[in-house]
Backbone as numpy.savetxt, mean C-alpha at the origin, in Angstrom:
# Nx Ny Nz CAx CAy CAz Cx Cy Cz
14.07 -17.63 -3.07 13.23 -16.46 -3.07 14.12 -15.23 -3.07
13.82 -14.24 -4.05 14.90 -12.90 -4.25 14.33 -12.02 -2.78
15.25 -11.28 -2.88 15.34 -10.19 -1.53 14.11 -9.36 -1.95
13.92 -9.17 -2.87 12.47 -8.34 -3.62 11.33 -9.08 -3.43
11.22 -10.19 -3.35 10.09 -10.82 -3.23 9.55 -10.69 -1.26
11.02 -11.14 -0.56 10.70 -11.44 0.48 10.21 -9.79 0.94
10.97 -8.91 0.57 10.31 -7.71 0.82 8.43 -7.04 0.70
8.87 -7.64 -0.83 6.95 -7.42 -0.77 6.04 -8.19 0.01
6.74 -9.45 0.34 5.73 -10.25 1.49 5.60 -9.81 2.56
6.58 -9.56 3.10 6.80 -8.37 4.53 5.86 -7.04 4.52
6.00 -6.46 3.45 4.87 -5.18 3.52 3.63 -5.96 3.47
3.27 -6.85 2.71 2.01 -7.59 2.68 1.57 -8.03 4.27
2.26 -8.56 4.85 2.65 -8.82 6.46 1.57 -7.64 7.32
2.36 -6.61 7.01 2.38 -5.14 7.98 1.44 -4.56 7.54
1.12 -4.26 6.46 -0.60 -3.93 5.67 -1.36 -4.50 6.59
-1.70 -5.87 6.20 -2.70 -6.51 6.65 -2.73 -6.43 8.54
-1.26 -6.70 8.98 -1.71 -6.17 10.63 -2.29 -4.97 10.44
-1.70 -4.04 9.78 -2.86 -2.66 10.21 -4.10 -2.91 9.75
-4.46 -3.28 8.67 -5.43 -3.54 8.25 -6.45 -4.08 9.36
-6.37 -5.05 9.98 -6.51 -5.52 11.34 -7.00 -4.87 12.70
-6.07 -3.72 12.50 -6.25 -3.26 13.71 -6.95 -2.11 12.81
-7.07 -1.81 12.01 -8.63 -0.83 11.31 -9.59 -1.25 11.56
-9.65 -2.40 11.16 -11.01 -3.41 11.41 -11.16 -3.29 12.47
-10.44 -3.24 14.04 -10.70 -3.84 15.22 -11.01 -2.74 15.55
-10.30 -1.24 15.44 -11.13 0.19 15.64 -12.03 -0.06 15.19
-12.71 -0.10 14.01 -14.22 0.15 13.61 -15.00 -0.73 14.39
-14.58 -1.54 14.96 -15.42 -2.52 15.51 -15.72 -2.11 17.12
-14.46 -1.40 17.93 -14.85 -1.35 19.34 -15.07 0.04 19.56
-14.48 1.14 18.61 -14.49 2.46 19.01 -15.51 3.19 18.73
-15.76 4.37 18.75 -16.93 4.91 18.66 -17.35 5.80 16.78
-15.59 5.43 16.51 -15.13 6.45 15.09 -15.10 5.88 14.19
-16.52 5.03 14.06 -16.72 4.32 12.83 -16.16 4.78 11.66
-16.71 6.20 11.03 -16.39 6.20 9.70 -14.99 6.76 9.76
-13.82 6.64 10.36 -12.38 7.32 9.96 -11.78 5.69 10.38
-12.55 5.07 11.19 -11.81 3.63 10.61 -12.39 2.77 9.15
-13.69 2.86 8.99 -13.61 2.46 7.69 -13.50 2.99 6.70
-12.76 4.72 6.64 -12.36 5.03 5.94 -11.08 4.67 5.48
-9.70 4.49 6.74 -8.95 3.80 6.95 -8.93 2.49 6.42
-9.68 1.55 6.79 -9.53 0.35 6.08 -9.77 0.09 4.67
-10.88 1.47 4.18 -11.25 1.19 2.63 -10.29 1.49 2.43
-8.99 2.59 2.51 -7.78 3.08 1.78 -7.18 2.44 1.98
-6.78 1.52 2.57 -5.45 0.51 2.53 -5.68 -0.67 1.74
-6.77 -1.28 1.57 -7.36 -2.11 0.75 -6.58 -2.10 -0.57
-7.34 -0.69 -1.27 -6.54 -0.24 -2.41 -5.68 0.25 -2.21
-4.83 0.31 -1.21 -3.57 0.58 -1.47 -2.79 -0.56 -1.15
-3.14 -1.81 -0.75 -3.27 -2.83 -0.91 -2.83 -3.69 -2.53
-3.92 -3.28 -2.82 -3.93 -3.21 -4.52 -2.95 -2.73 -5.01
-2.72 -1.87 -5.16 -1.73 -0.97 -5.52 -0.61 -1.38 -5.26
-0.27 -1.74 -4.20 0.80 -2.85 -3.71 1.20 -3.75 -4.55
-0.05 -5.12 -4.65 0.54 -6.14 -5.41 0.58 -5.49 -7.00
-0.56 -4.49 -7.32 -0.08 -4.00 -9.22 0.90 -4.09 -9.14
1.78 -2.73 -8.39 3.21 -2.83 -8.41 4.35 -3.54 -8.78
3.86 -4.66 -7.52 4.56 -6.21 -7.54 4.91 -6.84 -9.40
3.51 -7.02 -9.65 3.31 -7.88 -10.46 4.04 -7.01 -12.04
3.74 -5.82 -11.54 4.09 -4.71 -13.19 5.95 -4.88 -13.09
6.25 -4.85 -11.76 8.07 -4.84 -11.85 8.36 -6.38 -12.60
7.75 -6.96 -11.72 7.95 -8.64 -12.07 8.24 -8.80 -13.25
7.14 -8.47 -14.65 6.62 -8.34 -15.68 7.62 -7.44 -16.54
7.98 -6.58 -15.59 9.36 -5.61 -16.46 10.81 -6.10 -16.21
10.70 -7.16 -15.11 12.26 -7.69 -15.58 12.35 -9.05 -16.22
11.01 -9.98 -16.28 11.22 -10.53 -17.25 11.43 -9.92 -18.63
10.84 -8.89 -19.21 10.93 -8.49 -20.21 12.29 -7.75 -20.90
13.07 -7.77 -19.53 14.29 -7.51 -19.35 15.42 -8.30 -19.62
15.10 -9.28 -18.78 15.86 -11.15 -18.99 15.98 -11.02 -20.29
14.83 -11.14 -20.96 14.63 -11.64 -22.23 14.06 -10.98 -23.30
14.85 -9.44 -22.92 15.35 -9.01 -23.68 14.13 -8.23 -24.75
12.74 -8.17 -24.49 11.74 -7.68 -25.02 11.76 -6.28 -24.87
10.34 -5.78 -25.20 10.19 -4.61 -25.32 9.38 -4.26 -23.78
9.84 -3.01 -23.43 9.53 -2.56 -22.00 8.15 -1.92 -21.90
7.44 -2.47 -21.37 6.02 -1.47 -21.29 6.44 -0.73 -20.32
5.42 0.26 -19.99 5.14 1.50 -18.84 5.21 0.39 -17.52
5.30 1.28 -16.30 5.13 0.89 -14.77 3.60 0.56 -14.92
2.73 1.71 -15.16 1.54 1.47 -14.52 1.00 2.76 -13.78
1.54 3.37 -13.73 1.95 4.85 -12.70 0.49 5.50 -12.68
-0.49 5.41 -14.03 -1.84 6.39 -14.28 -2.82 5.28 -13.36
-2.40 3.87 -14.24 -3.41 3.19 -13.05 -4.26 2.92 -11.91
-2.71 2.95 -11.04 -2.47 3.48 -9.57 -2.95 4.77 -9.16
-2.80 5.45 -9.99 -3.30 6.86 -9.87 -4.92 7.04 -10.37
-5.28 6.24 -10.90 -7.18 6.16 -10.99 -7.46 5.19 -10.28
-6.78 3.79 -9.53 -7.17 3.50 -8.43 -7.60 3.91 -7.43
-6.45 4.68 -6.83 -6.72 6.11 -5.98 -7.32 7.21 -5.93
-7.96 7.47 -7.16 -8.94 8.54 -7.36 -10.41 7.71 -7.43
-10.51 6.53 -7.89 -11.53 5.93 -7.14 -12.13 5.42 -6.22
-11.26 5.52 -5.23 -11.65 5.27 -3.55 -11.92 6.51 -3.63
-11.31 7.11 -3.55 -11.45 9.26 -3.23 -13.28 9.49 -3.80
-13.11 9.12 -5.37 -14.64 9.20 -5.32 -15.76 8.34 -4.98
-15.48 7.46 -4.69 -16.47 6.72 -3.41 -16.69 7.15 -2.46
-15.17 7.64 -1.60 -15.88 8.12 -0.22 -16.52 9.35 -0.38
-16.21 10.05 -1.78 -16.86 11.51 -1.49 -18.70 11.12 -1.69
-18.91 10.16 -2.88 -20.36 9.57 -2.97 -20.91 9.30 -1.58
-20.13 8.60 -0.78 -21.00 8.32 0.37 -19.97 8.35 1.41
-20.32 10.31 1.85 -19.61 10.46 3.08 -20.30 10.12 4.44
-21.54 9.32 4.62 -22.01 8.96 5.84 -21.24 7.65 6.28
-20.71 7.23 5.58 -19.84 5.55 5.68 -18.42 6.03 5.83
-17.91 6.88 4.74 -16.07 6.61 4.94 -16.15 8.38 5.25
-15.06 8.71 5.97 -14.54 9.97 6.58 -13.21 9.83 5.08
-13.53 11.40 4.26 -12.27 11.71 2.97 -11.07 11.31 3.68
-10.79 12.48 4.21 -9.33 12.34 4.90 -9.12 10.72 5.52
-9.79 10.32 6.24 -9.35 8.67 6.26 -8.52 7.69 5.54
-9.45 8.05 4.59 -9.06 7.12 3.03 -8.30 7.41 2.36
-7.83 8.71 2.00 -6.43 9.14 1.43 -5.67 9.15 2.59
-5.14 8.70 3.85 -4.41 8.51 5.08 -4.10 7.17 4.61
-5.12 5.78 4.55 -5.54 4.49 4.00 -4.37 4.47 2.77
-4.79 4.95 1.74 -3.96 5.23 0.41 -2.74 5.26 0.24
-2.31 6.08 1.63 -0.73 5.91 1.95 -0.47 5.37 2.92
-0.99 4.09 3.18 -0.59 3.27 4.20 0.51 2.58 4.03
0.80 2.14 2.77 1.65 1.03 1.98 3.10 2.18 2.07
2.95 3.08 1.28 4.15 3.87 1.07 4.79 4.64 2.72
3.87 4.71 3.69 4.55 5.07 4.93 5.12 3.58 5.38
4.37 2.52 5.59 5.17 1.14 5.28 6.18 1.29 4.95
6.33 1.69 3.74 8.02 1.63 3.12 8.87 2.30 3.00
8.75 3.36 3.38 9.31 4.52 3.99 10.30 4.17 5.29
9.01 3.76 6.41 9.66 3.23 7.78 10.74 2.05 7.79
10.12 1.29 6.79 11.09 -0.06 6.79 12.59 0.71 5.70
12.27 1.19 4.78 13.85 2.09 4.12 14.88 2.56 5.40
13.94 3.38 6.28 14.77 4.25 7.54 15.48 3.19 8.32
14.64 1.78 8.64 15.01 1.50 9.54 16.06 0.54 9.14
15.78 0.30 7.66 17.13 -0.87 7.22 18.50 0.47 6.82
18.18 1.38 7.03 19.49 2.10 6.91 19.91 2.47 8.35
19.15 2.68 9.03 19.74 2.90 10.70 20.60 1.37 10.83
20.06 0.34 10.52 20.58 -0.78 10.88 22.00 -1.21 10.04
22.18 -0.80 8.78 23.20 -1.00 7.98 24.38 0.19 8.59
24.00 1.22 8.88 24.80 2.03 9.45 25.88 1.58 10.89
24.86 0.76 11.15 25.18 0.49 12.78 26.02 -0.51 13.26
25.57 -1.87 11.91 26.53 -2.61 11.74 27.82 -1.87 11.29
27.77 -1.37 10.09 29.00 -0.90 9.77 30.10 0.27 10.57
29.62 0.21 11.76 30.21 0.90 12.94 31.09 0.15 13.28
């Protein structure tokens, strides 16, 4: 298994615990709609996640072997995300906006934190 793979399983990992604990707010707290706004945005960003996955995958085979390179995917992702946005705006008695674009970037603060923290750690060894 490549270091890229085990990586995306790991964010897949940490998604879904939050994901989890969205669910478990909406379920005991009183702030229904900013947790299932929360959980609808991570979902698709969720999504967005494995596109990702699967569009790199897809571009280094095409790489291997030497084909022709399509696009990332980049508009996709980007009307994924504008379709949660207009859902929750259709029905703001269910999802809180701001929630769901918070949701949206659940994945990328994910990977953000895990970047910081594998460089605090590479640093530290190399002390």
């Amino acid at each position: 298994m490549t270091e890229y793979t085990m990586t995306f399983r790991r964010y897949i990992k940490i998604t879904l615990f939050m994901l989890s604990f969205f669910v478990l707010g909406y379920g005991v707290t009183s702030y229904q709609s900013i947790f299932l706004g929360l959980s609808f945005g991570t979902l698709f960003s969720l999504y967005n996640l494995w596109s990702m996955y699967s569009r790199i995958e897809r571009l280094g085979q095409a790489v291997i072997n030497q084909q022709k390179v399509r696009t990332m995917g980049s508009l996709s992702r980007l009307l994924v995300g504008g379709l949660a946005v207009l859902i929750a705006m259709r029905y703001p008695q269910f999802f809180n906006l701001l929630s769901v674009v918070i949701g949206l970037m659940t994945v990328y603060i994910i990977m953000l934190i895990d970047s910081l923290t594998k460089t605090m750690r590479t640093s530290k060894e190399k002390r």
